[in-house]
N, C-alpha and C positions, 0 to 999 in steps of 0.2 A: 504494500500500500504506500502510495507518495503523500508527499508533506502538501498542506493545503494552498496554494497562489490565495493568499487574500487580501496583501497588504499594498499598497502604492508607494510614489516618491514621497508624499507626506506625513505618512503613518515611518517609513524609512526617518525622516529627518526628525520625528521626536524622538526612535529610539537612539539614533545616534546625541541625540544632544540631551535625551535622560541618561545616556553614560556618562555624560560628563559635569552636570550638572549639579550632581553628591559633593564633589572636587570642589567646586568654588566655597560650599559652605564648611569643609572640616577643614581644608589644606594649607591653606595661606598663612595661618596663624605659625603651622610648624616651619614652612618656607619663610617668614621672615624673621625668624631665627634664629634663621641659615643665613642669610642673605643680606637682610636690612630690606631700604627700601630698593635696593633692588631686585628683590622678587619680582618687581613689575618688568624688569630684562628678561628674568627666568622665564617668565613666563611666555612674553613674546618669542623665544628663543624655542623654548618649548612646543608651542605652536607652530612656528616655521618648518623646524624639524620633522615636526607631523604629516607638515603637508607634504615632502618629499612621500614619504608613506604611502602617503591619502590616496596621491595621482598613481604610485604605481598599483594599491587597491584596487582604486577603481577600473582599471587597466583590466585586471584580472580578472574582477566579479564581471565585469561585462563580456570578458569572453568566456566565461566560465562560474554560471552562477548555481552555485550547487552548497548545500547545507555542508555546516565546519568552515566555510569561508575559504579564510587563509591557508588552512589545512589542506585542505583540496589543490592549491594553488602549486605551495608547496612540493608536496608529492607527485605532481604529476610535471613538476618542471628539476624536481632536483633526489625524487627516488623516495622510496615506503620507505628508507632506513632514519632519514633527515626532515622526512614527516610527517614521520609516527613521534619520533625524539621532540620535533616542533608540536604536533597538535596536543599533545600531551602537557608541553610545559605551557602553552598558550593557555588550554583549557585550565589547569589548574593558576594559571597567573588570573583570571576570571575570576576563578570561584576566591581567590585570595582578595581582590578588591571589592565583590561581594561579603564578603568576611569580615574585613575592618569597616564599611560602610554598615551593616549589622549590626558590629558590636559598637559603635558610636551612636547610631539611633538606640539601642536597647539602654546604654547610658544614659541619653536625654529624658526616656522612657523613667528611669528607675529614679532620677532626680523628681518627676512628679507621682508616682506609683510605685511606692517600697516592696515590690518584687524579687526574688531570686534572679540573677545576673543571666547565668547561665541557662536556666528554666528558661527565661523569655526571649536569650536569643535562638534555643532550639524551639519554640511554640513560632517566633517571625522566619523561621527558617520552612518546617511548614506549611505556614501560612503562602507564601510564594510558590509551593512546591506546586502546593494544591490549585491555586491561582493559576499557574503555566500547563499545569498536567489538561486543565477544562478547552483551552484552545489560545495559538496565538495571538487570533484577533478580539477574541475579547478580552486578553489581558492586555494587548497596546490600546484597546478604545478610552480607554480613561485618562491612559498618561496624557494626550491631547489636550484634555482640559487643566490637567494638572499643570501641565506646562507652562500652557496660557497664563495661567495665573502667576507662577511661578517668576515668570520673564517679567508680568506685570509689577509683579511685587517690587522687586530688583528695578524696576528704570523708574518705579514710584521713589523708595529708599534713595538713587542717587541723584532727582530732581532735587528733594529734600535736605540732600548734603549740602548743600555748597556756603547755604549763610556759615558750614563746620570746619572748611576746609582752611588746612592751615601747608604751605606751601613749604614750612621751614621743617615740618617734620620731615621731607623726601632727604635729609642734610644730614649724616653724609649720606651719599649714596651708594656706596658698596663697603659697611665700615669691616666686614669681614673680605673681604679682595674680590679680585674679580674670579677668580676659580670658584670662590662659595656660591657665586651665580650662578657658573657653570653646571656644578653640584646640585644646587637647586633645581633647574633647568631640567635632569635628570628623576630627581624627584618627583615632580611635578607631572612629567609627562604622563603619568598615567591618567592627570586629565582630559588629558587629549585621546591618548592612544587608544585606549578602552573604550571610549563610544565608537570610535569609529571602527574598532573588529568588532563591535555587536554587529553593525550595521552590513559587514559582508558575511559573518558569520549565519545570517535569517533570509540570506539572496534569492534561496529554491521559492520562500515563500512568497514572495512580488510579484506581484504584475508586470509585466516587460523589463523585468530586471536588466537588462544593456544600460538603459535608460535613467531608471528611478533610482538605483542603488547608487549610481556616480552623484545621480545630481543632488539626492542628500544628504549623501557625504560631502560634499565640497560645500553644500549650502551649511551644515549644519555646524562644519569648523569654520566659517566663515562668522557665523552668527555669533559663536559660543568664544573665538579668539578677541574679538572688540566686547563681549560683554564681560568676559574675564579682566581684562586690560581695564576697563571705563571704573567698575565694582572695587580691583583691587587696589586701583588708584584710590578710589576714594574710602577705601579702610583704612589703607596708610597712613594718606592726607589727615584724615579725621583724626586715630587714634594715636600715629606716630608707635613709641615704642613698646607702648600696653598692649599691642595686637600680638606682640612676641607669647610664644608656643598658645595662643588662647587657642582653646577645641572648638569655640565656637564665634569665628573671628567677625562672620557677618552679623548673626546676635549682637553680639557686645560693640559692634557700632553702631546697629541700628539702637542701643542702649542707648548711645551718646547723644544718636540725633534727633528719637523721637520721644525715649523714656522707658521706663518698664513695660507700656506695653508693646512698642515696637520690638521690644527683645521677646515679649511674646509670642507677635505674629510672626518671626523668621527663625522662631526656634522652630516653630509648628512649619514654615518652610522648609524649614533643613529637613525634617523629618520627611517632609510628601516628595523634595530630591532626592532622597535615600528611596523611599517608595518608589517612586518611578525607574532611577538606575537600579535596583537590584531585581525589577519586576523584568526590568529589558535585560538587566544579566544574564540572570537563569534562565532564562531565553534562546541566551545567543551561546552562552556556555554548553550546555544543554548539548548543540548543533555539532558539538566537535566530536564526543564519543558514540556519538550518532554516524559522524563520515567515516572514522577511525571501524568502526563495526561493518559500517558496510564496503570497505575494503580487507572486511577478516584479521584488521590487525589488532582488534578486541572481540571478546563474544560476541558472537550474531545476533543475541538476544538485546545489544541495546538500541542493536537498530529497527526492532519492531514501532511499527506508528498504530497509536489506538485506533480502532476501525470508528471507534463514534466521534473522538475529540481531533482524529487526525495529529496528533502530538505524541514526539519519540519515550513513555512514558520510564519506561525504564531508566534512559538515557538521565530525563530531567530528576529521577528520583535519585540517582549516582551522583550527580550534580549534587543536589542538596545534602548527601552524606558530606562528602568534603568541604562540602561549607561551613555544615555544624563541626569538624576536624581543624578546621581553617582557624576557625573563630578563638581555638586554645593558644593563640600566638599572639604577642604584642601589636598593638595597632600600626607605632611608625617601621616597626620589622615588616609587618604584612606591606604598606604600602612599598617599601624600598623594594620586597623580591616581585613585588608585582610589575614594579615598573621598571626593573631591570630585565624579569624577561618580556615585557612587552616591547621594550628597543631589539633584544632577541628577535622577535616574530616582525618588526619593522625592516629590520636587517635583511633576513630574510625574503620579503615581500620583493625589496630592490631586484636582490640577488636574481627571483625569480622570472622580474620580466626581463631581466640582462638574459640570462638562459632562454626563454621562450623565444625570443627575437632573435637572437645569435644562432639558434638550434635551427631555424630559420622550419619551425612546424608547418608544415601546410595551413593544417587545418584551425590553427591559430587564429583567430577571425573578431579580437575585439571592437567591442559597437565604440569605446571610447578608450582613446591611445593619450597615454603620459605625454606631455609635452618637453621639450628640449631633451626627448633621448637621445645618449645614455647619463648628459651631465647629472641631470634631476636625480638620478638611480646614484650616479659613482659619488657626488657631494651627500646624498642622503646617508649613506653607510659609512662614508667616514664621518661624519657628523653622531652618527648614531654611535661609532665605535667610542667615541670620546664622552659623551654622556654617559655611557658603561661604564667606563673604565673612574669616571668622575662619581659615581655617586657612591662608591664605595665598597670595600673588602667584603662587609657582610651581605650587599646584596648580592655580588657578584659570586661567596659560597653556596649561597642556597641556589644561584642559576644553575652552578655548575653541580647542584646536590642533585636537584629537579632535571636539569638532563640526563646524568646518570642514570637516575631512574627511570626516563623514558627510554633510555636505549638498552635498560636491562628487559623491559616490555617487550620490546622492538626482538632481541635476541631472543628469547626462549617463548615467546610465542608466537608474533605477527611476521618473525625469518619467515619461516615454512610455507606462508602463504604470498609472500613478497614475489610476484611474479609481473609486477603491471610496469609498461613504458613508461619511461621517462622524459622531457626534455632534452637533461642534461647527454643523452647517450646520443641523440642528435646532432650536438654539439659536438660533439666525437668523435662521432661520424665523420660527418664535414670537414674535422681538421686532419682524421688520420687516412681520409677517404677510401675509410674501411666498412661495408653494408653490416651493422649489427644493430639493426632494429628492424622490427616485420611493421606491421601498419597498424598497432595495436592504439596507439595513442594517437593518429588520427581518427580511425574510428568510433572513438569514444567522444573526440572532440566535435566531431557531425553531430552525435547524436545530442549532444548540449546544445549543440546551436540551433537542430529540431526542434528542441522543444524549448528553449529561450525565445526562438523568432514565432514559435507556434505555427511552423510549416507541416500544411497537409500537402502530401502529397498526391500529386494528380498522375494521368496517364505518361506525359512526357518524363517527370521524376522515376516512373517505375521502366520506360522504356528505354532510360539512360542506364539505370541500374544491369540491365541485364544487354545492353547494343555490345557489338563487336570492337575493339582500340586497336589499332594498328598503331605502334610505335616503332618507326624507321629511321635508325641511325643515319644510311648513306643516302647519296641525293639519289631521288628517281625522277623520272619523266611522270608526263602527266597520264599518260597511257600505262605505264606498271603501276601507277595507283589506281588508275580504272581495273586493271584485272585483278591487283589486290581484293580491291571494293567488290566486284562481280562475286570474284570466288568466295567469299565468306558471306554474302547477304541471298548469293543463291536461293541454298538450303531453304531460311529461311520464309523465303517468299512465296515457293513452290517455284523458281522462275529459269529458265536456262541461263548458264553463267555468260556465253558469251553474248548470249540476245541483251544481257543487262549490261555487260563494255561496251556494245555498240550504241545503245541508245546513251548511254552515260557520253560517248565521245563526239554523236551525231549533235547530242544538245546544248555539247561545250564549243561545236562550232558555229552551231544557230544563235547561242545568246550566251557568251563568258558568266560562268559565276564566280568568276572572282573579286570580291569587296574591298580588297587592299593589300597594301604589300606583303603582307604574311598568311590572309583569310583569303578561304574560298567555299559556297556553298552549293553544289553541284544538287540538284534535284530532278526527278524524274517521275513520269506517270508511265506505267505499267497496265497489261491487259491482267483482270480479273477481279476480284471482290474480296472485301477484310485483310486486305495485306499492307501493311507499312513498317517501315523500320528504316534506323540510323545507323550508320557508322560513322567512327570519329579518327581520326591521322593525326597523327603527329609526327613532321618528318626532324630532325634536330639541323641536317643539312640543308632540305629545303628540296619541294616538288618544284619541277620546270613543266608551267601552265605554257608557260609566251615566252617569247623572248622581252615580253615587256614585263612581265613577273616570272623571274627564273627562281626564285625562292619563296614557294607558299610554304610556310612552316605547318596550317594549320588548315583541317578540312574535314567541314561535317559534310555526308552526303545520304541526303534523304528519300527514299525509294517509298513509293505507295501505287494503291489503286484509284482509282477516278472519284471512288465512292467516302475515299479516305479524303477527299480536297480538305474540308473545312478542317480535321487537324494538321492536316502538312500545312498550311496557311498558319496557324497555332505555333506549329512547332518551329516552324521560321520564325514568329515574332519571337519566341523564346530564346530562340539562338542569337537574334538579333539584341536583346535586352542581356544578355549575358554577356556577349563580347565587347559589349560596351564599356563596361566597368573600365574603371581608370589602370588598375594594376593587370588585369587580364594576361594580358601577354605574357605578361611575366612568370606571373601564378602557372601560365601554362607550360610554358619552356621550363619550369624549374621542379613540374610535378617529377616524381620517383619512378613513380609506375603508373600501371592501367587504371589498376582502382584510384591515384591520384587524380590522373588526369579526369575519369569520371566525376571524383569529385570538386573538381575546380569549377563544373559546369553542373554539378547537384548542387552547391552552395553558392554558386550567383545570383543577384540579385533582380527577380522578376515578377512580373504578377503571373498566379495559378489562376487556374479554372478548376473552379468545386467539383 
């Protein structure tokens, strides 16, 4: 059973910006700290850095929008061993941000209702389980309003600032150095980072995912980088050095500017961002041992989807164990390993579209491409390597604890089934040019783009699927491809091979079909009834039509009966809307093989007939 398409670009742009939304209200206080006022650098810093990230995400969800996100992305451009090792420490860097976001709401929780600590953040752990297990769409229809309000609150609070704002508190500006910013910058990021793998990690379930998932990821760090920036200016501004380590940094200025009970309404804030990010968490967390299962590198069973709620229930119920595990760890511990390995899985995101493009995939086909490839990618990973290595010793143990353990996973269970294509072996390929890939990870990659573009297919799709390919190293005349084409479309037709050269040659002298300097489409009407079919050439040297086209690289030729007109008329406009495309030619001199080249003309861009 598949996961349910319910969500759109907008329902996409509040879970991305409920992941990061928890962040502005615990974090700032620990980051100026660190920092001073220049947390307000970290932070822009941290956001730029993201977006490196962001665009090669989106890059990747667009050509491949499948549940576990980055996980998916991963593995299929750099091998099951690297991940399994990645989805694993991603999924748990989730459930660890879910985890300190938990136990800082059950805090705020416990300062008004003297509760068991622990009792209530395993009952709010629950509570979401239960919440995401019922469906995804009705757990993301609230956060929308929750939002709303939420953004509302926040540009109300900092209209309100200003008669507060005192210009002297930003002084000095970095009284710990500029490294502590650096540092921070690192810390921080899991503001950023964390909405936006929910937001590819929930891709299967979108609407035209090519589409939506890009555009509210870019909208949603867009929004969420100037409200962080405008907000944390004005807690600084306002409070100067009293916002150092405060847990509740927005509270306690809205203390300053409106009174007790503005530190009422944004304590109760702080709480429905926690609500909203850990509702879109376990969500997107969830999504990872869901992909990780249904490529057998964890039990089978946690990729079952309930048949009533459509939701991985298992998967989301695994999720919530490690969050109640999660939650036995210090708060600023949780967020350091969290955000040290989410630069991990940003790192990686780069790496991957460097390999997808380099590996030079066919079937590679995203709806939206990173811009200034490959700088975006090569400054993004070393930007990222430096915030690793800057946020410090103990986050960087536990990455490398949490990897360990994924590739002890990876070893003694998911080896044995590790069988599936990769990018990187394309790569490889190409540079040792030595054949050691079969066509396994193009055809997986069609069938994503089937069902991303929501292509039915019609008559022409199924009689491409099954036409004849002629692929001809050395040059021939135009008459050895006539008898090429005769001898293999015969059979088919019931028709004599040579009655079909001569007519093939008689109506290349009545009326050339040749279109341009590399295309030619030769067609012909035949005596009888229900017969049509295609064949496709590919010569690499080049057919001599004329001596005014002595190299047609490329030729479909179309054979029917009289009765067949209104599809050979079809199946010309077809071929006509396919060869068009801007990269064509190229796509086609550089397919592998037959099935390739089939599929350069199964995945062009045309209109069907129902």
């Amino acid at each position: 059973m598949s996961l349910k398409k319910s969500l759109q670009v907008f329902d996409v742009f509040c879970i991305s910006i409920g992941g990061m939304l928890s962040g502005l209200f615990i974090l700032p206080g620990l980051a100026y700290a660190g920092a001073g006022p220049g947390v307000l650098f970290s932070y822009l810093l941290a956001s730029l850095i993201s977006l490196s990230g962001l665009l090669s995400q989106a890059e990747l969800v667009s050509a491949m929008p499948r549940a576990g996100g980055t996980y998916f992305y991963v593995t299929r451009s750099l091998g099951s061993a690297v991940g399994t090792v990645y989805g694993l420490i991603t999924w748990l860097s989730m459930a660890l941000k879910i985890a300190f976001e938990l136990a800082f709401m059950a805090e705020l929780i416990v300062m008004i209702m003297p509760v068991n600590l622990y009792v209530l953040e395993v009952a709010l752990v629950a509570v979401f389980v239960v919440v995401n297990l019922v469906g995804i769409k009705e757990a993301g229809r609230v956060q929308v309003y929750l939002i709303a309000a939420l953004l509302s609150a926040l540009i109300m609070l900092c209209l309100r600032a200003y008669p507060n704002i005192e210009i002297a508190h930003l002084k000095p500006f970095a009284p710990q150095g500029e490294l502590a910013i650096l540092a921070m910058a690192g810390f921080v990021f899991i503001s950023f980072g964390g909405g936006l793998l929910k937001a590819t990690s929930i891709a299967e379930e979108v609407k035209q995912p090519g589409r939506s998932v890009p555009l509210g990821m870019i909208f949603s760090l867009l929004v969420m980088s100037l409200l962080y920036l405008v907000v944390i200016f004005m807690a600084v501004s306002v409070q100067g050095g009293r916002l150092a380590n405060s847990l509740m940094p927005i509270s306690d200025t809205a203390a300053v500017i409106m009174g007790g009970w503005g530190k009422g309404i944004f304590t109760t804030a702080a709480i429905l961002a926690i609500v909203i990010s850990v509702n879109s968490g376990i969500m997107a967390a969830s999504r990872y041992p869901l992909a990780l299962a249904r490529d057998e590198m964890l039990p089978r069973a946690l990729a079952e989807i309930n048949q009533r709620f459509h939701t991985p229930h298992f998967a989301v119920i695994l999720t919530g164990a490690v969050i109640v595990t999660a939650m036995l760890v210090n708060i600023e511990a949780l967020v350091k390993a969290a955000s040290s390995v989410l630069i991990m899985s940003y790192i990686f995101t780069c790496l991957a579209v460097i390999v997808l493009r380099e590996g030079k995939v066919q079937n590679y086909k995203p709806q939206f491409r990173a811009p200034l490839y490959p700088w975006i990618q090569m400054v993004g990973v070393l930007a990222l390597i430096v915030l690793l290595y800057e946020i410090g010793r103990e986050a960087l143990l536990v990455s490398c604890i949490l990897t360990g353990m994924g590739f002890l996973v990876y070893w003694f269970y998911g080896r044995r089934q590790a069988k599936r294509e990769y990018a990187l072996l394309h790569l490889i390929e190409r540079i040792t040019a030595k054949e050691i890939t079969t066509y396994s990870l193009e055809k997986e990659l069609k069938e994503i783009i089937h069902e991303r573009d929501e292509i039915l297919k019609d008559r022409f799709d199924h009689l491409i699927e099954q036409c004849p390919v002629l692929d001809i190293k050395a040059p021939i005349t135009m008459e050895e491809c006539f008898h090429l084409t005769a001898d293999q479309l015969a059979g088919s037709l019931g028709a004599d091979s040579e009655e079909l050269f001569q007519l093939l040659r008689e109506r290349e002298k009545e009326s050339p079909t040749v279109l341009n300097s590399f295309l030619a489409i030769p067609h012909i009407i035949i005596p009888g009834q229900r017969h049509f079919n295609i064949l496709m050439a590919r010569c690499q040297s080049g057919i001599e039509f004329s001596r005014q086209y002595p190299k047609i690289t490329t030729v479909f030729v179309l054979i029917g009966t009289k009765d067949e007109r209104p599809f050979h008329l079809n199946a010309l406009a077809a071929i006509a809307q396919i060869v068009q495309e801007e990269d064509f030619e190229k796509r086609w001199m550089t397919a592998k093989s037959a099935q390739a080249l089939r599929d350069v003309v199964l995945l062009g861009k045309r209109r069907r007939n129902g």
